[in-house]
N, C-alpha and C positions, 0 to 999 in steps of 0.2 A: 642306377640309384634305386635304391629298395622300395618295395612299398608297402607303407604306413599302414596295419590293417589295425593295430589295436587304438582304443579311444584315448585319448592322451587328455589325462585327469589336471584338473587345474586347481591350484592349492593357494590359499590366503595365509601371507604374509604377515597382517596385521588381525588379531593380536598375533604372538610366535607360534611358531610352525610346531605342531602337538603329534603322539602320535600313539594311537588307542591302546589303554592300559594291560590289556591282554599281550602285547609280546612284551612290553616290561616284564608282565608276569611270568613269559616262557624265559626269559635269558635269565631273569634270578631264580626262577623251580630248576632252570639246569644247572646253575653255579653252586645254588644247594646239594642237588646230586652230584655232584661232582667235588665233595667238600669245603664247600666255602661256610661260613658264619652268617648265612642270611640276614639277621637282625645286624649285623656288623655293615656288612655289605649294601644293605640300605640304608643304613645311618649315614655311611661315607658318603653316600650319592645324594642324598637328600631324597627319599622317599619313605613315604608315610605308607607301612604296610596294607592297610587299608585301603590305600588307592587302586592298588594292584587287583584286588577283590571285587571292583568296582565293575560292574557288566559294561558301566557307558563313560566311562572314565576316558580321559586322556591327560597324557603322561609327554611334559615339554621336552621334543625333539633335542634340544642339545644336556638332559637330564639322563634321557634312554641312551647315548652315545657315550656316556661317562661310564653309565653301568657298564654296557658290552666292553670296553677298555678293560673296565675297575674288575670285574667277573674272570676276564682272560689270564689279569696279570694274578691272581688270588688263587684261582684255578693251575695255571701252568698250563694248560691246554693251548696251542698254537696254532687249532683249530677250532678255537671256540664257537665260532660261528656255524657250524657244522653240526657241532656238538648240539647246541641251541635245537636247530630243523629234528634233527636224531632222533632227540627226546622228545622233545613236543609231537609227536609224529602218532596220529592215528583218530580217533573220530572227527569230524568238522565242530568246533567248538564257538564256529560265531555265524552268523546269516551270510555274510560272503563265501564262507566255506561251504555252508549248506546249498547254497545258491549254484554256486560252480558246479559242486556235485549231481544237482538236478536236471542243468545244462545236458542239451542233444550229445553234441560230441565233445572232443580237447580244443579243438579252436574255439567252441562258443565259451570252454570255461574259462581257458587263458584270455579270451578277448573280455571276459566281465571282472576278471580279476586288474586288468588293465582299466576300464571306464572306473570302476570303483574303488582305486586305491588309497583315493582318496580318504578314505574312511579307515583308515589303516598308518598313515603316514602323510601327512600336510605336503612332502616335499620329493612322493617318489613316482615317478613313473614307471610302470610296466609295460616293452612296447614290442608288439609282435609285428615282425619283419619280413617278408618272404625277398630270398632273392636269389632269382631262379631256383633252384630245386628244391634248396635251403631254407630253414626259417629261424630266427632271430627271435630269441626271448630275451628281450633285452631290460636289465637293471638302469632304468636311468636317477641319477642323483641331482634333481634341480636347480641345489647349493651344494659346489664344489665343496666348501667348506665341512659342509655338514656329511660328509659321505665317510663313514666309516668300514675297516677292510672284514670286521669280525659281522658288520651289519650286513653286508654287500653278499658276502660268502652265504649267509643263515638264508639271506631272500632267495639267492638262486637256488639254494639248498633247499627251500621249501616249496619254489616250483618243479624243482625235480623231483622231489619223493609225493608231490600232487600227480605229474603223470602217471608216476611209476606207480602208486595206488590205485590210479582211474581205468588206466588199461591195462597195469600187468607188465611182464619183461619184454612188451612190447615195445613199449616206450626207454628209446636207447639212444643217447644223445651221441651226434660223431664230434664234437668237442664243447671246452668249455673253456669261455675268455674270460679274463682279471685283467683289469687296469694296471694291480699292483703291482709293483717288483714281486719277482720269485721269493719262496720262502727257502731257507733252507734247505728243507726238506718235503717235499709235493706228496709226496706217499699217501699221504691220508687222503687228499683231494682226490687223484686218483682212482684209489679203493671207492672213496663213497661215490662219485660221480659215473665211475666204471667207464671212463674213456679218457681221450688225450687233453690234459688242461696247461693251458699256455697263460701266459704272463705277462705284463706288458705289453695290453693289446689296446687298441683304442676306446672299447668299449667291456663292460662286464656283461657275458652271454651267455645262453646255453643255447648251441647252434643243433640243429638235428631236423630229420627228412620233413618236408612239408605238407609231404601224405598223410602223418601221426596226425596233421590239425581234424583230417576229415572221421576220424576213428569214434566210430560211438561208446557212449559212455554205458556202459551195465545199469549205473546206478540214472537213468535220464527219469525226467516226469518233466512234461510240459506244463502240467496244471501246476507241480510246484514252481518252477521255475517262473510263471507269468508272477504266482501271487508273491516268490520273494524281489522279483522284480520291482514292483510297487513301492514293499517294505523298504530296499534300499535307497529308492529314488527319493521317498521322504527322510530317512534319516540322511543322508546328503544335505538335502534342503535344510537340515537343522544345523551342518553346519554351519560357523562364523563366515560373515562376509569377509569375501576379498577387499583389497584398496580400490582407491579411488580410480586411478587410470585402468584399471580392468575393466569398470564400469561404465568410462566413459566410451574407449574401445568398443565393447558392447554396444551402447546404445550407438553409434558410427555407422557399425557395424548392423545394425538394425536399419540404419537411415540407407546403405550400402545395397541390401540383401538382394533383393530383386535384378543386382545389375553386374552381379558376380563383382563381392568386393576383395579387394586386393591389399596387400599390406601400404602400397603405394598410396591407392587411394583413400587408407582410412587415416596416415600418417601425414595428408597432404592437410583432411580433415583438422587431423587433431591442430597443423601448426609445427610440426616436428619432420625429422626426416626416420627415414623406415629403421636407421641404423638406431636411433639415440630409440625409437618407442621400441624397439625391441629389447631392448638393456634396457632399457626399464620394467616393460612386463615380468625377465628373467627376474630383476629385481622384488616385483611384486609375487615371484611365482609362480607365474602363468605362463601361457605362450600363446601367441596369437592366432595360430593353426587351433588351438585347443578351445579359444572361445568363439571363433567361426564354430569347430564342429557341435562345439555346446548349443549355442542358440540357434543352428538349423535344428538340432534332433529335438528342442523345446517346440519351435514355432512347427515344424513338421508334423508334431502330436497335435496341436492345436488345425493347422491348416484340414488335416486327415478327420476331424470330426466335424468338418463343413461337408455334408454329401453333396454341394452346390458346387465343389471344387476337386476335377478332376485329377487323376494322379499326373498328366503331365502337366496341368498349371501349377499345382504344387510343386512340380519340381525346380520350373517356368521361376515360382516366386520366393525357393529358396536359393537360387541363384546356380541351378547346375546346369553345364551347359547342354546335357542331354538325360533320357529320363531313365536311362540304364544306371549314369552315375550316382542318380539318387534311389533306385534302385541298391546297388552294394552298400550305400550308407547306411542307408534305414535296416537293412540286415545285419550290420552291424552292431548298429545301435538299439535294436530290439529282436533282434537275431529271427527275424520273422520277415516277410514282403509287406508293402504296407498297404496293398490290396486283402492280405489274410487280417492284418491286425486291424482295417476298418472294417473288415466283415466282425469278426468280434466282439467290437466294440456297440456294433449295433444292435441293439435289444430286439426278440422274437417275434416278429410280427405275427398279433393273433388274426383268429377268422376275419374277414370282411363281414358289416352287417347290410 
C-alpha cells in the first residue's frame, strides 16, 4: 500500500465547486493562439471576458469544463490539454506558483501544491505517493463526473514542465498513467512527456524516481517561503465553507483527538455506519483522512505556542500514537520540525534587568 505523503486538500460543495479564473484564462489565451474567435468562444461558454482578468476571480467548475471541450473541438487540437501547460509555461504568475518555487527542494513543492490545491480547483486533489522506489504524482478528480481528459492531461502537463523548470533535464519521468482510452494517435503525449505513457490505467500519474523529491531547488528562500506561507493560509481561510456534515465530522473529530480517532469511531458518533459517512463526505467533497489531517495541523499550531506543552504531549493530544509520527506530519505540513518552527515563533528575548 503506498504511502500518503502529500496533504490531501478538502473542497466545499456548497455553493458549486469553482475554480480560479487564471486557468480559464490559460485554456482561452491558448485557444486564441491556436485560432479560435476568443470573444466567440466565450460567448458560447458563457463567460464574461472580464472575469478571466480578474486576479481573485473564480470561474464555476463545470463552466471551465465546457470551455476545455469547446477550445479542443474549435481548435482541432487532440491535445489540447497539453497545448494549454505549452503555452502558459514560464514565470509563476500567481502566489502558489511563487510559493513552490521558493520551496527547499521538489518534494516540498509538489507536497504545497498538493495542501493548496484547493485554491486552484474546489474538486482536485494532488497526491504524492512513494512506493518503494517510485513516486506517484497523482491527479485525483473528487467528482467522477466532473473529470475532464483535456483538463487531466494540462494538470499533469503542468506539473511536469514544473520539475522540468525547477531542476532542469534532471527531472525525467519513467512513465505516465491516463485513466482514458488510448487516443489514436499518443505521438504527441510521448514527445512532450519524453517517456512511456500508458492508458487505461487506474489512475492519472506521472510515476518517476523518488530521489528527484529530495533534489534542491536553485530558486529556494526560506524567508520567502515562510512569508508566502501565511499568505496562502489566509486566502484558503477566505474561501467558502464547506457543508454541514464536514463540520459536524470535524467537531467529532475534535471530541475524538486525544484518543486517536477512527473513522469507526466518529461514524458510531455521528449515528451512521463508516460506509454511508464516507459517501457522503465524497458527496460533500471531502475525505475523512483529509479533515483529520486538517484539524491536527490547525490545533498543532495552536498547541506549539503553549511553551507549557511539551512536543511529546502535543503529539500525546493530537492523537499519534508515537512522537516520531507527528514528527513526519508537521514537516509535512509546515515543511519544518516543530521544535524549529516554536523556536521561531518565539520573539528575542532581550537583556535580563
Amino acid at each position: 500500500m503506498p504511502a500518503v505523503l502529500g496533504y490531501h486538500v478538502r473542497y466545499p460543495m456548497n455553493p458549486p465547486s469553482m475554480v480560479h479564473s487564471q486557468l480559464a484564462l490559460k485554456v482561452a489565451g491558448a485557444a486564441a493562439l491556436l485560432g479560435a474567435d476568443l470573444e466567440s468562444l466565450l460567448s458560447t461558454v458563457g463567460l464574461a471576458p472580464d472575469v478571466l482578468h480578474d486576479p481573485e476571480g473564480r470561474v464555476p467548475l463545470a463552466t471551465v469544463l465546457v470551455l476545455f471541450e469547446e477550445a479542443a473541438r474549435i481548435t482541432g487540437e487532440p491535445a489540447f490539454g497539453l497545448r494549454v501547460a505549452e503555452i502558459a509555461r514560464g514565470r509563476p504568475d500567481n502566489v502558489l506558483a511563487l510559493a513552490m518555487q521558493s520551496d527547499l527542494t521538489l518534494g516540498e513543492a509538489y507536497r504545497r501544491a498538493s495542501r493548496y490545491m484547493r485554491l486552484v480547483n474546489d474538486t482536485l486533489e494532488i497526491r504524492v505517493e512513494i512506493e518503494g522506489a517510485a513516486c506517484r504524482l497523482r491527479h485525483h478528480q473528487l467528482l467522477p463526473d466532473a473529470a475532464s481528459r483535456h483538463g487531466v492531461e494540462c494538470s499533469l502537463a503542468m506539473l511536469f514542465l514544473f520539475g522540468r523548470q525547477a531542476i532542469g533535464p534532471a527531472f525525467q519521468v519513467q512513465r505516465v498513467c491516463f485513466r482514458r482510452a488510448p487516443p489514436g494517435n499518443a505521438d504527441e503525449h510521448a514527445r512532450f512527456f519524453e517517456a512511456a505513457v500508458e492508458f487505461g490505467q487506474p489512475y492519472d500519474a506521472l510515476v518517476f524516481d523518488k530521489g528527484l523529491l529530495d533534489t534542491a531547488l536553485p530558486t529556494r528562500s526560506e524567508r520567502i517561503s515562510r512569508h508566502l506561507d501565511r499568505l496562502l493560509e489566509e486566502m484558503v481561510l477566505s474561501l467558502p465553507r464547506r457543508g454541514d456534515l464536514a463540520d459536524r465530522v470535524r467537531a467529532a473529530l475534535a471530541a475524538e483527538l486525544g484518543g486517536g480517532p477512527t473513522l469507526e469511531r466518529v461514524a458510531t458518533r455521528l449515528k451512521m455506519t463508516p460506509r454511508s459517512l464516507q459517501r457522503r463526505l465524497q458527496s460533500e467533497g471531502v475525505s475523512f483522512q483529509g479533515l483529520l489531517d486538517e484539524l491536527r495541523h490547525e490545533m498543532a499550531l495552536r498547541y506549539l505556542d503553549q511553551p507549557d506543552l511539551g512536543l511529546a504531549e502535543v503529539a500525546f493530544l493530537l492523537g499519534f500514537a508515537e512522537q516520531s509520527a507527528f514528527q513526519r506530519a508537521f514537516r509535512r505540513w509546515q515543511s519544518t520540525t516543530p521544535a524549529v518552527w516554536r523556536r521561531q515563533r518565539r520573539p528575542p528575548q532581550g537583556p535580563h534587568r
